[in-house]
N, C-alpha and C positions, 0 to 999 in steps of 0.2 A: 254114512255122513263122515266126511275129513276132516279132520283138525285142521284147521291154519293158523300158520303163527298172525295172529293181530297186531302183533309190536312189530313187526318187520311189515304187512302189508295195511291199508286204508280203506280200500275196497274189493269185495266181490261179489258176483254174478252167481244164480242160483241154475243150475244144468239138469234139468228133470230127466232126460236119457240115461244121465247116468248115477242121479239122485247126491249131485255133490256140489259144494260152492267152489268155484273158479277164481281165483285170486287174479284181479285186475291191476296188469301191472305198466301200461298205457294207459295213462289218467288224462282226461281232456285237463287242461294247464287255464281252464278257463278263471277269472279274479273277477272280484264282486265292482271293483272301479272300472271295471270295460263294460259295466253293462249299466245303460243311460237309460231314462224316459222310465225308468219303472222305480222312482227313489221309496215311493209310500211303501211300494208294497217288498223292498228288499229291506228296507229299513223295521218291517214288522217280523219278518222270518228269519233276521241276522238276528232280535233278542230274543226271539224263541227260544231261535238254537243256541245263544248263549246259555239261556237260563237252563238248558235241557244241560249242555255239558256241562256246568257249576250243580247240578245236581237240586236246581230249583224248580218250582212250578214252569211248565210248559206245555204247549197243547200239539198232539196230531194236527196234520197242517194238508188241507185241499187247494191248488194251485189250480185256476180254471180259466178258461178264455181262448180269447183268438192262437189261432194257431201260428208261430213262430214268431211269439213272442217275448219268450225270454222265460219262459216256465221250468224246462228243464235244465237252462243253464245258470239259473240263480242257485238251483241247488247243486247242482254237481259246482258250482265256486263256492257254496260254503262250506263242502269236503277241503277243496285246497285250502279254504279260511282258519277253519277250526282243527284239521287233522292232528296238531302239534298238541293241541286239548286233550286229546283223546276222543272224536270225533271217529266213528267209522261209518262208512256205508254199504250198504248192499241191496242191490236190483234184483228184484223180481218180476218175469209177468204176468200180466193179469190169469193165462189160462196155466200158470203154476201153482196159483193162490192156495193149494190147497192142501199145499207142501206147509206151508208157514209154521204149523203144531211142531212139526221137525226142526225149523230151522231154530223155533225160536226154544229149543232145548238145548240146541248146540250152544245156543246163545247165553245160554245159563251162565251163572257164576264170574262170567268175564269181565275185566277192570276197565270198560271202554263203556262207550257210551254209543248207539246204534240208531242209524237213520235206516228203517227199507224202504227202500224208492220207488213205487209205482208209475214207470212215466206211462201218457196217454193210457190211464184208465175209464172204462166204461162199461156198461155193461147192457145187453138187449134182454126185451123181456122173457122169461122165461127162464132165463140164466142164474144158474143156481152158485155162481162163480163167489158171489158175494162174499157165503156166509163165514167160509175161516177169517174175512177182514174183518166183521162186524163181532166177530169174536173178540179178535184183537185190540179191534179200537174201544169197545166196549168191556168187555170179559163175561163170563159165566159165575161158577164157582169159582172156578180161579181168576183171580186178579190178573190185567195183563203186565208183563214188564216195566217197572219204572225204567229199566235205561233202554228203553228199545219206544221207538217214536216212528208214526208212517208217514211222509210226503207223499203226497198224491197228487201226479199232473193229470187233468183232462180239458176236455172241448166242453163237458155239459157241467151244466152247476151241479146237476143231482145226479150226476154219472149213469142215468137213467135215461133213455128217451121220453119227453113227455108228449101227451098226445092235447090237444084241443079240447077234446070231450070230457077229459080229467076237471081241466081247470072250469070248464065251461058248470060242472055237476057241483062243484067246491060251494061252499054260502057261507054268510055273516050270518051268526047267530049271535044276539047280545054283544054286539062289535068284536068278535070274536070269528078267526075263519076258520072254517071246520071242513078240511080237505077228504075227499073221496078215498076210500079205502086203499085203491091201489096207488094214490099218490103219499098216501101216508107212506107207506110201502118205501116207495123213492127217496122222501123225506128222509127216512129213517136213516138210513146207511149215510148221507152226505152228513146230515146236524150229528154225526160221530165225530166229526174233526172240530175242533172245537175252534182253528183259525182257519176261515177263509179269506182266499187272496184271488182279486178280478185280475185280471189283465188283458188289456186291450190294444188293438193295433194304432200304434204310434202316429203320430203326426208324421208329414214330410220335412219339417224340420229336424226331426228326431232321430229320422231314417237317414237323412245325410249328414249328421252329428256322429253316426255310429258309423259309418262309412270315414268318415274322419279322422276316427279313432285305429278303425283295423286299416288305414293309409299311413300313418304319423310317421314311420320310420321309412316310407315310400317317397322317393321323390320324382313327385307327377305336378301338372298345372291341379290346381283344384277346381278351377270352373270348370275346364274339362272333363275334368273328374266326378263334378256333380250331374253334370247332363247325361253322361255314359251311366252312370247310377240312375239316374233319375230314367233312363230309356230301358235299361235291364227291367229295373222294379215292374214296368206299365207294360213289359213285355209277360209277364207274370204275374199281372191283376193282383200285386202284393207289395208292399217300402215297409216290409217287418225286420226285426234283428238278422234273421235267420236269409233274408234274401239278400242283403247288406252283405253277412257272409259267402253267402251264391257266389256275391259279385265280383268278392275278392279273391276268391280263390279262381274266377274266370279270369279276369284281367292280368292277375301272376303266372296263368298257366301259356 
């Protein structure tokens, strides 16, 4: 495991080949005011992560929902938001999870305050991948890090696939619902984060508001502009943040 200096770097990447963190020295430049249509849920994980680096109550935080929606770039802008705080981060993936005992030793004693990023996490069954996270988020004997905190993006609320026959076997007892063993099971690992955050595919007004925004310094017609957007998007069964950006970097190249 490598030293890095933290004061000179922001973020890094965890390298299991060669069992060492990579300091990230290309940071997506992405800012928490370019990104529209998601104000609830940016406005709940910018005081988190306040309160995380002021050194106050904060929760692990599950980002979940439609897919290119602005999940993993609310967080990589609140690395640019807060870095000058003392903010750091570092990505992991999910089939490294099992490094985490190591990393979060290295982590020890440090004057910073530590986001690790799980983007699209999940996990199928049988997958034993979970358990160093639910360590983490949870603890054992040992208490987990107060300055060390997980973001987790996924597709599934319960980062688990759920089956039909789960929910189908679940019952009210005493108005009270009392889930099937293996759905406890799934339960478990997601109600570790103690904030979750939906997120859903945007309106088409929203989608050409954010087209708007990566145009501003562009000088194009904008109705033009919106029909060529609007024909990209339906060319790709998708008007999320992420295709918005598709479109801009098509039309520039």
């Amino acid at each position: 495991m490598n030293n890095l200096d933290w004061h000179q770097i922001h973020a890094a990447v965890w390298r299991a080949h060669t069992q060492k963190l990579k300091a990230i020295t290309r940071l997506d430049s992405i800012r928490l005011d370019q990104l529209i249509g998601i104000e609830e849920q940016k406005q709940q994980l910018v005081e988190n992560t306040r309160r995380f680096v002021n050194g106050e109550s904060s929760n692990h935080a599950l980002l979940w929902g439609a897919r290119g929606t602005g999940k993993s770039s609310l967080i990589k802008a609140l690395l640019n938001e807060f870095a000058g705080e003392g903010l750091r981060m570092l990505q992991i993936d999910k089939a490294e999870l099992g490094w985490l005992p190591e990393i979060l030793d290295d982590l020890e004693d440090r004057p910073f305050r530590f986001v690790i990023f799980c983007d699209d996490l999940s996990f199928e069954p049988g997958d034993e991948g979970f358990k160093p996270l639910k360590s983490l988020l949870e603890g054992g004997l040992e208490l987990p890090p107060e300055h060390v905190r997980i973001y987790a993006t996924s597709n599934r609320r319960h980062l688990m696939p759920e089956q039909q026959a789960e929910n189908q076997a679940s019952r009210v007892v005493d108005g009270e619902v009392h889930y099937t063993d293996s759905l406890e099971d799934k339960l478990a690992l997601s109600d570790r984060f103690g904030l979750w955050l939906s997120f859903y595919p945007p309106s088409w007004e929203t989608y050409l508001a954010m087209v708007d925004i990566l145009f501003e310094n562009v000088d194009v017609n904008q109705a033009m502009l919106h029909e060529q957007a609007k024909q990209f998007a339906m060319r790709r069964a998708s008007h999320s943040g992420r295709t918005a950006v598709q479109f801009y970097r098509q039309f520039l190249s």
